[in-house]
N, C-alpha and C positions, 0 to 999 in steps of 0.2 A: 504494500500500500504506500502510496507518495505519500510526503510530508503534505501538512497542511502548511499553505503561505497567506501572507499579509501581500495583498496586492491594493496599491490604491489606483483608482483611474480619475486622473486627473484631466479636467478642460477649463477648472478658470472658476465658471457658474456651476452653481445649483439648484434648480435641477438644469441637464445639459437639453443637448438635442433629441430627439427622438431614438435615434440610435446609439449614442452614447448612452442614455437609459435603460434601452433594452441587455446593454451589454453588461451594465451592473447588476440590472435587475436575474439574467442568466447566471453570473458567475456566481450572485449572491448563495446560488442550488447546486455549489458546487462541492459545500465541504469548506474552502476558504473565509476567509475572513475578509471581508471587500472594506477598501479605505476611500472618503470623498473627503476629499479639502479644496476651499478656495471660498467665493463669494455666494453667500446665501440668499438668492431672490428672491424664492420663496418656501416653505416647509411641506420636506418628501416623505412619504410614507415609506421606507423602504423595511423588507424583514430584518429579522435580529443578528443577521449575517453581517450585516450591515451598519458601519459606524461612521458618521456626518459629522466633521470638524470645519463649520464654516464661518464666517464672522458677517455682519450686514453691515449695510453702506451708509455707517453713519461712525462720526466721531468716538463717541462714545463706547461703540460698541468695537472696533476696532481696538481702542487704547485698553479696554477690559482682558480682549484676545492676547493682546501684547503682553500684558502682565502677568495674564496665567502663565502662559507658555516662558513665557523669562523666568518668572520666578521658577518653574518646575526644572529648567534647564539649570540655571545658575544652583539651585539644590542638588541635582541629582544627573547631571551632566555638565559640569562646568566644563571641562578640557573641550567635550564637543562642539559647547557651543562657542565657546575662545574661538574653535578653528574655522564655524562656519561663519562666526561675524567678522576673521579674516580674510575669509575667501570672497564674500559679499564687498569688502570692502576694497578688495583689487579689483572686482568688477562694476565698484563704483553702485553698487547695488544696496546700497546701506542704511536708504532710508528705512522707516517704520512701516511702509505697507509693504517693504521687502523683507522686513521680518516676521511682522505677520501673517503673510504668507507661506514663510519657511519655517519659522520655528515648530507648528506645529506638528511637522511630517520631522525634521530632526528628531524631538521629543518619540513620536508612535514608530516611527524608525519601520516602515513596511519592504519585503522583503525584495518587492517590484515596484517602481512608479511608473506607469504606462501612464505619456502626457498626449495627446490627442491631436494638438495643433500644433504643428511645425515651428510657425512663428515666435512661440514661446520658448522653443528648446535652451535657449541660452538662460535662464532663469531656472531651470533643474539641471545642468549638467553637474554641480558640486555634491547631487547624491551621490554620486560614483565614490564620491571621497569618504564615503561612510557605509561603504560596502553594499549599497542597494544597486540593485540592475534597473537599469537604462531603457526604459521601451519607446519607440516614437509612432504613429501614426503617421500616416502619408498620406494627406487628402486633397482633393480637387487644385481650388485656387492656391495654394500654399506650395505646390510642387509645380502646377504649372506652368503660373503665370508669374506669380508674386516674384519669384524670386529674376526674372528675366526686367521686370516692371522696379525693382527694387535693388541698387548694386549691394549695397550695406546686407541686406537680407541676404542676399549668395554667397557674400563674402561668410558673412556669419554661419550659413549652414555649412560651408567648407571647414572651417573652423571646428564644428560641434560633430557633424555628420561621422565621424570617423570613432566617437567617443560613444555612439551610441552602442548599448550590447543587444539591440535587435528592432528591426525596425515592421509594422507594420502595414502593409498595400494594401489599398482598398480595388486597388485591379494591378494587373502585367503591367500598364501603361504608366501607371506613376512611379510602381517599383522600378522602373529602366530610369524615369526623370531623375529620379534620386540619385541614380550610380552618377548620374553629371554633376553632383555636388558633393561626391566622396562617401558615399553610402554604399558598405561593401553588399556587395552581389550577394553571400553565403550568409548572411544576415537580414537578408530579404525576407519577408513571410508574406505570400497574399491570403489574405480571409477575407473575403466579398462577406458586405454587409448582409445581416439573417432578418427574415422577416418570423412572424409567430404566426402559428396555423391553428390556431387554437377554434377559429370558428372556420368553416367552408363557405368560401365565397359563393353566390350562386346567383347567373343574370340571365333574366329573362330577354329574349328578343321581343323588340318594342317596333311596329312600324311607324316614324318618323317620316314626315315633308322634306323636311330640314338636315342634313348634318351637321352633328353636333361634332365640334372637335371643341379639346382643351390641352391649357399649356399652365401650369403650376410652377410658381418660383420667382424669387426678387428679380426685380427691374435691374435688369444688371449686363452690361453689352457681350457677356460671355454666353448668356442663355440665349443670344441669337435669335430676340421676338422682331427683331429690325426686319429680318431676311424670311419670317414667318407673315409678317404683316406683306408682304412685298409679292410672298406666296397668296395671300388671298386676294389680291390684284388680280391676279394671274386667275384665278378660279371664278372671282365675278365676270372678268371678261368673257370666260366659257360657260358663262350661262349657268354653273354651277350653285346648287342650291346650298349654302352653308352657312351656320353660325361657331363663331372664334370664340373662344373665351382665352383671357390670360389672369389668373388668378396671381395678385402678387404687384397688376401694374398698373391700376387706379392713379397712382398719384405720378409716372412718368409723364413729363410737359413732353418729351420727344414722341413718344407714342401716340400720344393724344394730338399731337403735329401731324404725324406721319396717316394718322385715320383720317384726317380731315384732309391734309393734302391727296390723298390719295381715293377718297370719298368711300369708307368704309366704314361708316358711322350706324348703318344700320346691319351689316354683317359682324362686327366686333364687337364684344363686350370687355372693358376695363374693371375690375373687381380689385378690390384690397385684399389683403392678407384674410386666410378664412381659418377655422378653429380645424384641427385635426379631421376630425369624423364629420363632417362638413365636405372639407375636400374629398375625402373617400365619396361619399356621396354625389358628389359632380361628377367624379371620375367614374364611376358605377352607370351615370345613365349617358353620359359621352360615349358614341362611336370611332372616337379615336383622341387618344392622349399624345399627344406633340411633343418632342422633347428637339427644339431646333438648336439648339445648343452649339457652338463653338469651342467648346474646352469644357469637359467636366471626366469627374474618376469614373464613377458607377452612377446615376443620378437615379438617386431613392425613391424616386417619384414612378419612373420606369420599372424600379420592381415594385411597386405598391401597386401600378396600371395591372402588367402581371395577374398579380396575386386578385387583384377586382376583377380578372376576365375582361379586359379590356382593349383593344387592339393598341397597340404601340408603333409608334414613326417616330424614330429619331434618327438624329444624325451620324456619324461616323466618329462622333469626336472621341479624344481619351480611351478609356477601356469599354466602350458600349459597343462593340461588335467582339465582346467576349460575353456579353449577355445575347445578343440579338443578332440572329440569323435570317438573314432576310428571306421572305416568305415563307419561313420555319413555325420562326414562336414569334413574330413581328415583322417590323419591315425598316430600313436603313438606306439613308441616302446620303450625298456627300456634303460637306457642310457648306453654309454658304452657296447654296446652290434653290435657287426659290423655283427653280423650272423643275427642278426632278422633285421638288416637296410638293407639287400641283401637281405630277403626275401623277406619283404615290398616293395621293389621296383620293384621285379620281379612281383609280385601278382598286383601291381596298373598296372604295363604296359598291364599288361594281360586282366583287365577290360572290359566291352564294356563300348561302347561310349555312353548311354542311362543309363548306370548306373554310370559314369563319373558323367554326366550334373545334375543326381539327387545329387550326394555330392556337384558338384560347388555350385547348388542351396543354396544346405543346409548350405554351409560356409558364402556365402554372405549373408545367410537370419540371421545368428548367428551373422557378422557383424552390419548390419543394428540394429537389437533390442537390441545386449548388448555391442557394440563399435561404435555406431554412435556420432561424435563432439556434436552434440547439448543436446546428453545424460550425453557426459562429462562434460560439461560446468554448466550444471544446477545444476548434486550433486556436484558438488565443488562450484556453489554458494549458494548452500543449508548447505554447510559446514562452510562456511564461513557467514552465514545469521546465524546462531543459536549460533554462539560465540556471 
């Protein structure tokens, strides 16, 4: 039988993102002892596997954290923390919200810190100096883009990237971006995010006027709605009957430019940000979920469509044709490319319905064997067991 470990999974917030949770929430059933530190938003339910060290965003309550954790230190770790208020302070990192942020994990001293986001790596590489193992995440914009967008950032992962003792991929495609910034290759791990199948999806075929497509996700020029709007150009001029939705880009002035200049004011809908089971819900009675994207790792949205039985078109970007096979379990086209996104959608609408249900098949069956939760949880404890 393995040892039991102290693993924290750090990203900064508490509670994180959707999938950052599920991943606590999986390891929490695993026997380990799960650790969360950093800023407290709001109050998590999690089981008793489960211990929360976070401070909230106010004076008071910070300088509280601070004092616990010094005083616990300066009693009953003093050498330790002599060495990490040295180390903080060659990195210039010395202030009081860099202490408490660190004193508390010096103090519980866990066996793994797995940090989530790239960008922050220089801010935990001094656990190494206290005998904890090194985890990193490798996601979307943070291997992309940022670091080609940011020279200080490249530099800086060149720097850390080589200290890490194992790194995280959320596909093939960012674990290669990495090795460009000194991320050994044999320290690579990809574990595609898991979704939980706890209930069975199940959609009814609905006859519709209209197609309904949708596209989920911040206003952001990497999610490629510029060359989707450009795409529905393209489809009102051929007579096509369709309504856009983009969940995410209510408040873009260029969008809302781009509908007008281009007079698609009654085919698009601009929506704000929507509550979780809400979008599931959109996506459930949409005939096709969009993903025009430019640059992304695995986009969650694509296996959530997936898992909703829902047809998917996305683009070629990052590791999405390690999900999506075109005409398999979805369909893929080249980015940037609004003439082959108007084809694709004319061609899906035109389908039958029996050849539909064999792709839904095939993308939920793609889910279930290589993005099911209980798949993710175990190679990242497998990851973190062999440190």
């Amino acid at each position: 039988m393995k040892k039991a470990l102290k693993i924290a999974v750090y990203s900064g917030d508490i509670p994180s993102t959707t999938f950052i949770e599920r991943l606590i929430h999986g390891l929490s059933n695993t026997g380990n002892s799960i650790y969360v530190f950093g800023f407290l938003k709001q109050k998590v339910a999690y089981n008793k596997s489960v211990s929360v060290f976070g401070y909230k965003n106010n004076k008071l309550h910070k300088a509280l954290h601070y004092i616990k954790y010094s005083f616990l230190l300066t009693c009953f770790k003093y050498a330790e923390k002599q060495k990490l208020d040295a180390l903080l302070k060659k990195q210039s990192k010395n202030l009081l919200l860099d202490k408490v942020k660190c004193y508390p994990v010096l103090w519980h001293q866990p066996d793994v810190f797995h940090v989530q986001w790239a960008k922050g790596l220089a801010d935990w590489v001094w656990v190494k100096e206290f005998g904890i193992k090194l985890v990193l995440s490798l996601r979307g914009a943070h291997i992309n883009y940022s670091p080609i967008a940011d020279k200080n950032l490249a530099a800086m992962y060149r720097v850390n990237f080589p200290k890490v003792d194992a790194f995280h991929a959320v596909s093939k495609a960012i674990g290669l971006e990495a090795v460009k910034y000194g991320a050994a290759k044999e320290k690579i791990h990809v574990v595609y995010s898991g979704l939980p199948f706890a209930i069975e999806k199940r959609k009814v075929a609905k006859q519709k006027d209209v197609f309904q497509i949708i596209s989920v996700g911040r206003a952001h020029w990497k999610k490629g709605y510029t060359y989707a709007l450009d795409t529905c150009k393209i489809l009102k001029e051929q007579n096509f009957k369709f309504n856009y939705t983009i969940v995410g880009g209510a408040n873009a002035i260029e969008f809302a430019y781009q509908l007008h200049d281009l007079n698609l004011s009654d085919e698009v809908t601009l929506l704000d940000n929507l509550p979780y089971e809400k979008v599931q819900a959109w996506m459930q009675d949409s005939d096709v979920v969009l993903l025009p994207s430019v640059e992304e790792g695995i986009a969650n949205v694509v296996l959530e469509a997936m898992h909703n039985k829902t047809i998917v078109l996305t683009t070629n970007c990052g590791g999405m044709d390690e999900v999506i096979t075109d005409g398999v379990n979805g369909f893929i086209v080249p980015i940037r490319d609004a003439q082959a996104m108007a084809e694709k959608i004319i061609e899906i609408a035109a389908i039958q319905q029996e050849k539909k249900e064999e792709i839904l098949e095939n993308a939920l069956r793609t889910i279930k064997t290589q993005h099911s939760e209980q798949k993710m949880v175990a190679e990242m404890l497998a990851i973190y067991q062999r440190l």
